[in-house]
N, C-alpha and C positions, 0 to 999 in steps of 0.2 A: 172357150171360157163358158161357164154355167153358173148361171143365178144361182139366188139362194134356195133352201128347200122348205117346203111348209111347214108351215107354223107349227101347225101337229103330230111333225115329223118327232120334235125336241121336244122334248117331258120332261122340263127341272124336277117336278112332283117327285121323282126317284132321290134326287141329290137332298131335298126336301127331307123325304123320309131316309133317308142312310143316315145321315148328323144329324138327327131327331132336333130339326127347327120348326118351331108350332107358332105363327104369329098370335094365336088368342091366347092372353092372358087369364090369368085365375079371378074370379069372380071381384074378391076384396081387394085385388091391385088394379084391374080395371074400374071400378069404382071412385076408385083413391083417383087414380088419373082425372075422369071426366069430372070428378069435382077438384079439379087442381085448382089453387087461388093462392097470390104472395101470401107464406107467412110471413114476410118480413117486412111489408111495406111501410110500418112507421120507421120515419127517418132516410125513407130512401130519397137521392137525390133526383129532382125533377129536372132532365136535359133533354127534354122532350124538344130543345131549340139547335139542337143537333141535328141536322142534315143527313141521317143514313141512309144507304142501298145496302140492300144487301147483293153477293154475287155467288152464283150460286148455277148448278147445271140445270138445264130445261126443264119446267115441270116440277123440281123440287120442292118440297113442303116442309120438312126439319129442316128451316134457317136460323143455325146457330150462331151467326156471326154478321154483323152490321159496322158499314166501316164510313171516316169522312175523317181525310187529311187537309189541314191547310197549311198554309205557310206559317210560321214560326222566328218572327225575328231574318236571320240568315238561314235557317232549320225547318224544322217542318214541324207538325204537331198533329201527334196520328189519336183520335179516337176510335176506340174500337169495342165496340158493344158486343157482349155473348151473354145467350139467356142465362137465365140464371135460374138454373135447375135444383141447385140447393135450397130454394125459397120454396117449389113447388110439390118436392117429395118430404114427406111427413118421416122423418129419420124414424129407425127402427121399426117401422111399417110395412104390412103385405107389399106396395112398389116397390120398396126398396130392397127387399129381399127378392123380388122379380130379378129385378135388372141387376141384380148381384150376382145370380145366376145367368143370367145370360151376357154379362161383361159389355156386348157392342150390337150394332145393328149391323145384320148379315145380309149382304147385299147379295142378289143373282138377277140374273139378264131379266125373268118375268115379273121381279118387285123383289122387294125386298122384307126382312123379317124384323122390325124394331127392336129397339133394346127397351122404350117406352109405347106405352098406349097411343095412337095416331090420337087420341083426344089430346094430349098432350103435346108429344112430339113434331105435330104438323098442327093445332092449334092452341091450347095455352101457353104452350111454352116457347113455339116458333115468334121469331122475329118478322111478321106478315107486315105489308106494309099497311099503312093508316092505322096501325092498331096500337092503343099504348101497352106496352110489356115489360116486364121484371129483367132488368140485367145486372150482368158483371160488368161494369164501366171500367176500364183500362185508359190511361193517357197519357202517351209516353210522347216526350221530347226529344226529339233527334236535334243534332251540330249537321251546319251542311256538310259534313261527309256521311253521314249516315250514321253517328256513334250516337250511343245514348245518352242523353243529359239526364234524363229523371223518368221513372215510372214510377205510377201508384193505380191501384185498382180499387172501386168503390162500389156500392151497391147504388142503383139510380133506375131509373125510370124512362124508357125510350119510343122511340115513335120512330119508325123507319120509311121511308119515303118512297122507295124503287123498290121493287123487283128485278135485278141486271143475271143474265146469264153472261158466260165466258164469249160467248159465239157474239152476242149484241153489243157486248161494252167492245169488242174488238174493232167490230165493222164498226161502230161510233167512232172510237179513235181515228180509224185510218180515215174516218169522211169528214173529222174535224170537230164531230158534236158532243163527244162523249160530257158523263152528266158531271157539274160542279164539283161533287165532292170528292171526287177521284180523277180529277186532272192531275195531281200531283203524283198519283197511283204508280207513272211507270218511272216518275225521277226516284222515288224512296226505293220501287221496287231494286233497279237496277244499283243503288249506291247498297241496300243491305244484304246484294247477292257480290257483291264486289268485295263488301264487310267480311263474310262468312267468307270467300277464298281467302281474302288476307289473314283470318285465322285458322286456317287449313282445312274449311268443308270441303270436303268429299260430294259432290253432286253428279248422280248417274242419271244419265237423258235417253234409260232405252224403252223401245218400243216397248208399252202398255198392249194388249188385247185386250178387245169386246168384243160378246157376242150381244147383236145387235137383229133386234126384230123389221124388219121394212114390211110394205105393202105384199114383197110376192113371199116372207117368210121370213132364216133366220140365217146369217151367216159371220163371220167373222174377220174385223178389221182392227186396224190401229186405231186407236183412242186418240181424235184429232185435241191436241194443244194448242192454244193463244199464246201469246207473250204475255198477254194478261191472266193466264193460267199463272204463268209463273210469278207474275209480279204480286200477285195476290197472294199465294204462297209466302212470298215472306213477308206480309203482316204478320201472318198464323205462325211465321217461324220468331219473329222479332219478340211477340206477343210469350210466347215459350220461352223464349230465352231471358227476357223479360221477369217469366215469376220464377225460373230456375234459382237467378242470382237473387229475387225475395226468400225463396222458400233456404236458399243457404244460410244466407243470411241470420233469418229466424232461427237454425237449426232445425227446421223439421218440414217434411213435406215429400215428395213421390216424381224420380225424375224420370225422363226417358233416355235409357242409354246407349249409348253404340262404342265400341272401342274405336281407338287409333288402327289406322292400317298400319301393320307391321314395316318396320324397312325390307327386309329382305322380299314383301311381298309387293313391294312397289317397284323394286330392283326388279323381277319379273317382269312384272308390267312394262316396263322401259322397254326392257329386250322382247318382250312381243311387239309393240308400236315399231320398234323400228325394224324389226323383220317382216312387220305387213306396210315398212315404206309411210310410216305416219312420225314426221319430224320432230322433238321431243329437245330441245334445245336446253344447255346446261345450265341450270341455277333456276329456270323452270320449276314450281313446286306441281303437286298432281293435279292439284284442284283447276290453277291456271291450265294445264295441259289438259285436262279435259274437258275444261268449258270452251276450249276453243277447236275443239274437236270435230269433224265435220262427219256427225252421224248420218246422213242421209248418202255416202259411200259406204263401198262394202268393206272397205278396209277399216274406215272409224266404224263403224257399227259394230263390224269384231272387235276391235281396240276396250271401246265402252262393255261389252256385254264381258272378256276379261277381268275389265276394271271392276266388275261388281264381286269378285273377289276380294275385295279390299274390304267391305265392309261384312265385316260376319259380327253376330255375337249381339242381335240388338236385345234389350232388355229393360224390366221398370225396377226402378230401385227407390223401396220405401227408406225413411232414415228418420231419428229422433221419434223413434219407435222402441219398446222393452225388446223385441227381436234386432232390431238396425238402430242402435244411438248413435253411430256418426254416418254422414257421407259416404256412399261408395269411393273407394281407392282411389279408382278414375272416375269421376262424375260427366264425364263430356260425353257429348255426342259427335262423333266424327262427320257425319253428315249437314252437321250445325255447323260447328267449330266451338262448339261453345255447350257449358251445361244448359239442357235444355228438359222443359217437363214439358207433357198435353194438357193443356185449359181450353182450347178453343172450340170443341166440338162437345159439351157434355151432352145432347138431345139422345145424339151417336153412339158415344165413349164416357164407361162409365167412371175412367180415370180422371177425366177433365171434374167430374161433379167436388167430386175430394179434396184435389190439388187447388183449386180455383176456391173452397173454403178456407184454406192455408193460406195463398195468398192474403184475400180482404180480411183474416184477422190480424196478421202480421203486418198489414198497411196501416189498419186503423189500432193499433197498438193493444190489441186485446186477445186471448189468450183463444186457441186455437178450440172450434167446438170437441169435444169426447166421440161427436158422433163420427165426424172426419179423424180426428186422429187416430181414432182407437180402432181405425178402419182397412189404413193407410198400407199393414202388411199382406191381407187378405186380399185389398184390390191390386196390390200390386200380381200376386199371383195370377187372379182371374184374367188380369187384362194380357198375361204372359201364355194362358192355356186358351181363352180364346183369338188373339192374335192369330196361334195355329189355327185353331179353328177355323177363321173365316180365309184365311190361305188356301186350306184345303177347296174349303167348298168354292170359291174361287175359281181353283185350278180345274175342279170336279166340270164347273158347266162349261169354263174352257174347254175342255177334253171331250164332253159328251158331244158339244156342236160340231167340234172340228170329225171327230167320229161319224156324227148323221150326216154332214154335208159331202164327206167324202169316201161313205159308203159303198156305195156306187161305182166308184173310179179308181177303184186298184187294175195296176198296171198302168194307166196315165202318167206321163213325163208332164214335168210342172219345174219352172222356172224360180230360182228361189238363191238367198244370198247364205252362205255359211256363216254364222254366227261363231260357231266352234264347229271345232272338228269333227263333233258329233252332233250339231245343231242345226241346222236350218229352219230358215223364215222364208215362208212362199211369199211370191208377189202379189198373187191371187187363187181364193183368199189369203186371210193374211194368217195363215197357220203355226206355228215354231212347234218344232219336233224335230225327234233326234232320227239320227239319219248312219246309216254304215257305209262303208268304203272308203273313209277318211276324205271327203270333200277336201280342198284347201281352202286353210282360214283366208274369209274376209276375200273372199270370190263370188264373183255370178256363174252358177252350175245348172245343169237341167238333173234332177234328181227322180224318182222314179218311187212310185206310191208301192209298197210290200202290202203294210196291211192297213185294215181303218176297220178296226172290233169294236162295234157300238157298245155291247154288254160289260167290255171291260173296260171304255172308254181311253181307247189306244189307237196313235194312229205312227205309221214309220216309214221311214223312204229309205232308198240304198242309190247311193253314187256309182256311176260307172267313167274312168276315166277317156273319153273318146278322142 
């Protein structure tokens, strides 16, 4: 086994320049930012007596979102603050035309590349704790099963309290201490992931890669998960689902879509699980069946990496637009279970800024601004051509590190599980690449490095049956 390789082995700066990402902004849009300030503050509501953390990965500075559930009668009552980014961009203005152009913040292993000016996006606009800021106030009412009794979203005024990463609120739970406003964090979590299978989400559990920098350099693992990763997840999903059924309602507004899995492609599915001996019992829907799936075997890990077959075709869909006047056809999202749109992250995603003004006029019974509506088919576009975009670049530094790190070691046998027949995930690192000689699916194989071409950032193994 061999460490990772230096720092200055990896050079994003290439992937940088290939997808022409430039974090400095234009003169008049950087300006706009550092003097960002509520236009909207008369009339906003002050709940500054609201109890937020935000939760959020180490280090993080864009916190879009500030949460504090309590109990609710028999139910719960989830507040959920996101900045509120439409107060801070000056519509039809040099910002706004920035981050129209760039659609999202593009993340790689050495920083990342904003959609806004860090004067904004990690200070005016961010949700920091002790500071008072401009939000989207959401607060919806769940029944003790997790259904929704009522949402409405309002403009308001907040003060957030903690700073919680994923790793801290965990180790708090399991030591008993975790903070007040999210004790309740993992009962809602688990009743609205319970919700979403009973409406047939679709939830795939595979292994995430980072490339990750340490003291001796830079190498590649799985992206550790909390239970509280996922419980926190579905606010953000609840929260979606939330202004889906506003923005229907209204007739107008920008959802995110994913089809239904096909029957005949779940029929598939079946018969793979039970040819890699993973029990699939009758009357079973998929979603149950693979949440209870036990990824961390090779056989459910191939089962799950299959299953991601199931959800093809994701998409944004503007409507009650001169191009889209009604609803897409199918408006759901199969991963939801439910029509679902992005509001939670505008600092990030420049769809959330849009959708999330959709909502608060359709709450407060007022007619949707020209600047968001009139907006609504161009962002869906962009957020559909950048999506790829930050995929690639993505995969791009994926591929360059797994390239540098195993440079070196063509011809080394490395122990690794078949993911598919043409896939394999090493144990160490944690590499996935495709691989020849038809491994068997959902096996522990010793595979055999061919090649690792840094310049065209490829790396490949071949199986040999012994």
């Amino acid at each position: 086994m061999r460490g990772p390789v230096p720092s200055s082995a990896v050079d994003f700066g290439a992937v940088r320049t290939e997808f022409e990402l430039v974090e400095e902004f234009p003169a008049e849009a950087q300006a706009q930012a550092d003097a960002a300030a509520d236009l909207l503050a008369a009339g906003r509501a002050d709940r500054r007596d609201i109890e937020f953390v935000t939760i959020d990965p180490p280090g993080s500075m864009d916190l879009d979102q500030a949460v504090h559930i309590a109990a609710d009668g028999d139910g719960y009552l989830v507040h959920y603050a996101i900045a509120d980014v439409g107060a801070l961009v000056e519509p039809g203005g040099p910002l706004e035309a920035e981050t129209r152009r760039r659609g999202q913040t593009m993340y790689l292993p050495d920083g990342s590349v904003p959609l806004h000016p860090r004067s904004l996006s990690e200070g005016a606009g961010s949700l920091l704790p002790e500071q008072d800021r401009a939000a989207a106030l959401w607060e919806i009412r769940l029944d003790a099963a997790g259904e929704v009794r009522s949402a409405t979203v309002r403009r308001a005024v907040v003060r957030s309290r903690a700073r919680l990463d994923y790793a801290g609120v965990q180790a708090d739970f399991d030591a008993g201490r975790v903070h007040p406003s999210i004790v309740l964090l993992p009962e809602v979590g688990k009743l609205r992931a319970a919700w979403g299978r009973a409406h047939g989400a679709i939830d795939l559990r595979l292994p995430a890669q980072e490339a990750v920098q340490g003291p001796d350099g830079w190498t590649v693992r799985i992206e550790p998960r909390t239970d509280f990763d996922a419980h926190n997840a579905q606010i953000s999903l609840l929260t979606g689902v939330c202004a889906a059924a506003i923005m229907l309602k209204a007739g107008v507004g920008l959802l995110r879509t994913l089809p239904a899995a096909p029957a005949d492609a779940v029929e598939d599915l079946r018969r793979a699980a039970t040819a890699l001996g993973q029990e699939w019992p009758a009357g079973v829907v998929v979603g149950d069946f693979l949440a209870g799936l036990d990824v961390s075997t090779p056989q459910g890990l191939a089962v799950m990496t299959d299953a991601a077959r199931l959800l093809r075709g994701s998409g944004y869909a503007a409507f009650g637009t001169g191009a889209a006047p009604q609803p897409p056809e199918d408006a759901g999202h199969a991963g939801v279970g439910a029509p679902y749109a992005h509001v939670t992250a505008p600092l990030r995603r420049l769809a959330d800024r849009y959708a999330t003004e959709v909502c608060l006029a359709a709450c407060a019974g007022q007619p949707v601004p020209d600047w968001s509506r009139g907006a609504l088919d161009e962002v869906a576009e962009i957020m559909q051509r950048t999506n790829s975009l930050a995929n690639k670049v993505d995969r791009a530094c994926i591929d360059l590190t797994e390239a540098v790190i195993l440079a070196d070691r063509v011809g080394e046998d490395f122990t690794a599980i078949t993911m598919r027949e043409d896939q394999v995930l090493l144990d160490d690192p944690a590499v996935i690449a495709p691989c020849t000689g038809g491994p068997p699916e959902g096996a522990r194989v010793t595979v055999r490095l061919e090649t690792a071409d840094v310049a065209a950032r490829k790396v490949s193994f071949a199986y040999e049956k012994r």
